[in-house]
Backbone bond lengths (Angstrom), bond angles and torsions (degrees), N, CA, C in turn:
res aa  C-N    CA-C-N  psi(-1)  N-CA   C-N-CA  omega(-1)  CA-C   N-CA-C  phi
1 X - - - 1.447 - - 1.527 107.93 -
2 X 1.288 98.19 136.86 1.744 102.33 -174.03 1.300 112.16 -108.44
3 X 1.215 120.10 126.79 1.791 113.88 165.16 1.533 122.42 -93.48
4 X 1.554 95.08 151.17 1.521 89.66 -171.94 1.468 104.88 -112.55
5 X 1.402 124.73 139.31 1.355 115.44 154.47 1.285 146.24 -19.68
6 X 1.194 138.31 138.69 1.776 113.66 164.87 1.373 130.08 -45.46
7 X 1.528 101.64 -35.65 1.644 101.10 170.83 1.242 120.11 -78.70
8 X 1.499 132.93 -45.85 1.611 154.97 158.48 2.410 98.25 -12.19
9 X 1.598 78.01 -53.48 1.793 97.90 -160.29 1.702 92.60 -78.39
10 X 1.180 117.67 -35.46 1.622 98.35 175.47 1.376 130.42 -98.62
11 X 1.562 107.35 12.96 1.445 115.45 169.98 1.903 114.70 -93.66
12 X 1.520 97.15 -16.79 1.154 122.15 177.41 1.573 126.26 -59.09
13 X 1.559 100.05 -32.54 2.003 106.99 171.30 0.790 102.27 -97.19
14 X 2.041 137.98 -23.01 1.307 156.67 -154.02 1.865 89.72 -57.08
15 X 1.951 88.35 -64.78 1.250 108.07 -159.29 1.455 100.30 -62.74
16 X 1.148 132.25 -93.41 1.701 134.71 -176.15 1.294 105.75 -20.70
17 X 1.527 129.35 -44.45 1.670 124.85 -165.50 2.165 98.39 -68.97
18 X 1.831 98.58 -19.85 1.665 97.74 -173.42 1.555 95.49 -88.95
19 X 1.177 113.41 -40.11 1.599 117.31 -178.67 2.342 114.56 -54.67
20 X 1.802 90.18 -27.53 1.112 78.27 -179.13 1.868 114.58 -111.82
21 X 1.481 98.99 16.44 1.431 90.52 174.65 1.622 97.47 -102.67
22 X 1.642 132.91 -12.65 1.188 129.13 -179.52 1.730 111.97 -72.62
23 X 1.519 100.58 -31.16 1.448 115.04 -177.98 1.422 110.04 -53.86
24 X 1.638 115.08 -54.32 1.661 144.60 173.88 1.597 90.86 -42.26
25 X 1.314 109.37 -93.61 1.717 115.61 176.83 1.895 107.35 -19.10
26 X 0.927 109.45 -68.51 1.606 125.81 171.19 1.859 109.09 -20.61
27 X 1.344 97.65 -63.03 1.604 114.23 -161.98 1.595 95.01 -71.39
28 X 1.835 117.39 -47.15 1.566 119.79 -154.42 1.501 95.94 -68.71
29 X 1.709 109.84 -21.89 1.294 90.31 177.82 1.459 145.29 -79.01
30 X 1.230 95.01 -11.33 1.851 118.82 165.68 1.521 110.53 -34.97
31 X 1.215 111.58 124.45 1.552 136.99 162.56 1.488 103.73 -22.28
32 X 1.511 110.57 -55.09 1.223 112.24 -158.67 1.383 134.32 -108.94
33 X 1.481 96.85 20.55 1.325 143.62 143.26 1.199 143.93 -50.51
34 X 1.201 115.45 92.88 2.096 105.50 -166.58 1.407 98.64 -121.68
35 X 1.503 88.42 129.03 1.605 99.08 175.93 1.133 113.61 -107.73
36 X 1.750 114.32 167.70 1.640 111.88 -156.85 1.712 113.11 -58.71
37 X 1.029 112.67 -46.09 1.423 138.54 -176.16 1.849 103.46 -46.74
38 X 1.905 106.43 -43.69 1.362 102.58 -173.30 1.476 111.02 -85.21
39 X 1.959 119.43 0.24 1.259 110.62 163.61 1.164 123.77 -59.26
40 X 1.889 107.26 142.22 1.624 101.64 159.42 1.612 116.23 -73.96
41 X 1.651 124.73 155.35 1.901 101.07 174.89 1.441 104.71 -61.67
42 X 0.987 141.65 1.23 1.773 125.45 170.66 1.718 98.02 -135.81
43 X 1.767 108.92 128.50 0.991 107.18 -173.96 1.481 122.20 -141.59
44 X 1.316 133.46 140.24 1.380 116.88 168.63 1.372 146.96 -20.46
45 X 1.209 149.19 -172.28 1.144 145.28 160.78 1.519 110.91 -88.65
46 X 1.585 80.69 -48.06 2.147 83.34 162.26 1.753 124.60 -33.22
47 X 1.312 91.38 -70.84 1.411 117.24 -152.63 2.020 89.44 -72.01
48 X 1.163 116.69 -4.04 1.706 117.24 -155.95 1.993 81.40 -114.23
49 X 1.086 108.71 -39.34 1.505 111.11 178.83 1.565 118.04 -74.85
50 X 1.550 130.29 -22.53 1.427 152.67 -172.38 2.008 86.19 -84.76
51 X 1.011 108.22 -62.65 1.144 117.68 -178.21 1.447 130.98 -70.40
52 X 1.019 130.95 -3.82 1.431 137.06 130.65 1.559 110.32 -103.62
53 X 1.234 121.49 35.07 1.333 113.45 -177.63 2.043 139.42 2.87
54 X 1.876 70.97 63.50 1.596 77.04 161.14 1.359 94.79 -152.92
55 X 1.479 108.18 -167.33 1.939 126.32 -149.90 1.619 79.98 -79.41
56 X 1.810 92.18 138.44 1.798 117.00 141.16 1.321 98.47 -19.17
57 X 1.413 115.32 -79.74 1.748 125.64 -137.88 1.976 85.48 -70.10
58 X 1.200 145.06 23.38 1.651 143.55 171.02 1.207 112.26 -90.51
59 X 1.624 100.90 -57.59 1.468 125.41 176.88 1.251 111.92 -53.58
60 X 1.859 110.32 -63.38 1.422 99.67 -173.33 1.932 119.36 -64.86
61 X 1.176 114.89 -23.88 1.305 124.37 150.61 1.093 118.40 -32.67
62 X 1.429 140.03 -72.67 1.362 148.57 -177.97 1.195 132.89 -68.60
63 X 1.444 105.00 -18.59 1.307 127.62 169.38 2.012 104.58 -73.11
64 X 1.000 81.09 -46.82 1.904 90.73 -175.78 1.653 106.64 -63.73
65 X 1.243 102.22 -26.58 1.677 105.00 -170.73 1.257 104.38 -103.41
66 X 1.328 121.07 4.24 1.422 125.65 -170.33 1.402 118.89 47.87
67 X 1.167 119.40 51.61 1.491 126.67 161.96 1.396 119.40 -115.99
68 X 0.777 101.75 17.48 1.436 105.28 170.36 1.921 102.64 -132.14
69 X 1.601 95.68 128.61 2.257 84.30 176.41 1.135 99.54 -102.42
70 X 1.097 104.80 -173.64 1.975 132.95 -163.37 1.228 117.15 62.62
71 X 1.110 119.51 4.34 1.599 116.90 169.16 1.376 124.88 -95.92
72 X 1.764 98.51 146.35 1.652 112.93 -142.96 1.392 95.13 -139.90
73 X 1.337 117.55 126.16 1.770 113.92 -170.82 1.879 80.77 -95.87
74 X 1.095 117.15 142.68 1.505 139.17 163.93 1.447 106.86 -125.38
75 X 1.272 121.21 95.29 1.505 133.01 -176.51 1.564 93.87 54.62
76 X 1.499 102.90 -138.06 1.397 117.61 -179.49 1.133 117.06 -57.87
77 X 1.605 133.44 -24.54 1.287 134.27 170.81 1.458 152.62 -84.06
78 X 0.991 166.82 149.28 1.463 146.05 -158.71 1.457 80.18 -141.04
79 X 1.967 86.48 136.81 1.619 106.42 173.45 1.637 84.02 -138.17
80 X 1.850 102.46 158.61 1.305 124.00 -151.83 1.908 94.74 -130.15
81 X 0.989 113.79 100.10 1.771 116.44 150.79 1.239 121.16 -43.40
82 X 1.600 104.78 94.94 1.650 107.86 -170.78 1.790 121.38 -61.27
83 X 1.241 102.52 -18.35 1.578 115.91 -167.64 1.770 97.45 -94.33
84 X 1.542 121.84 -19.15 1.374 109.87 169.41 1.434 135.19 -82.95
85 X 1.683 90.25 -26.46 2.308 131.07 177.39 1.464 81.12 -70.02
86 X 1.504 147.17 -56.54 1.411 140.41 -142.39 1.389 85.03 -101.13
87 X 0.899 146.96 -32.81 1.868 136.72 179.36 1.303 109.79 -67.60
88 X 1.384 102.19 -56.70 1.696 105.03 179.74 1.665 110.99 -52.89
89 X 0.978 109.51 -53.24 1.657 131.56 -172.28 2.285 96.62 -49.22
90 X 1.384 95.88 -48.47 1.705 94.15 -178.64 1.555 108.86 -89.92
91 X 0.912 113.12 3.45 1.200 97.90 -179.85 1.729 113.20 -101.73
92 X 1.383 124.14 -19.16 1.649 141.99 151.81 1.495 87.39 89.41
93 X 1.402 127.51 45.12 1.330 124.95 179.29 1.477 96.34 -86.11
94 X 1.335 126.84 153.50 1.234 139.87 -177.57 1.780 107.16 -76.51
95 X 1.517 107.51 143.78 1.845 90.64 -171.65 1.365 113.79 -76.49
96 X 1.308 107.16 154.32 1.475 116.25 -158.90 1.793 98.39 -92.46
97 X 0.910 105.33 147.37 2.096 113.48 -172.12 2.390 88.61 -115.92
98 X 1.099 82.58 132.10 2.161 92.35 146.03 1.334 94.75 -75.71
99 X 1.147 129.06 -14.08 1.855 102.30 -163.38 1.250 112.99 -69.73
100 X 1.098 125.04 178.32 1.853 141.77 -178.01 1.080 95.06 -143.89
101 X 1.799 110.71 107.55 1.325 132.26 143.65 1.472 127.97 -19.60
């Protein structure tokens, strides 16, 4: 068993806490990655699915069940109010269903 110094022991979370904010940087930089800033305010299902990073086929799911807000069918298409997806998202409200219990 090895002991570490006081200094040894506080360079020790220093390092991992730098190892894991470079990792973060690492991931945001992915292609397929959309960050809030690179939303347009009205946005695809794509670009709304990249951005909570999970599948098209989630979104359009949730959209149908109404758990997911800001979504707006425009003919054949559904576009997403980025400032309502990012409200819901901070506010940790539970997703909302049309269904009746």
């Amino acid at each position: 068993m090895t002991h570490e110094t006081g200094i040894e022991a506080e360079r020790a979370p220093e390092q991992s806490e730098k190892a894991r904010r470079e990792s973060e940087v690492e991931n945001d930089n992915r292609e397929d990655v959309v960050r809030l800033e690179d939303l347009p305010p009205v946005a695809t299902v794509a670009e709304i699915a990249r951005f909570l990073r999970v599948r098209q086929n989630l979104v359009y799911a949730m959209h149908r069940r109404g758990e997911i807000p800001g979504g707006q069918r425009l003919g054949r298409a559904i576009r997403f109010s980025t400032k309502v997806v990012v409200e819901w998202l901070n506010s940790g409200e539970p997703r909302r269903s049309r269904r009746k219990h």
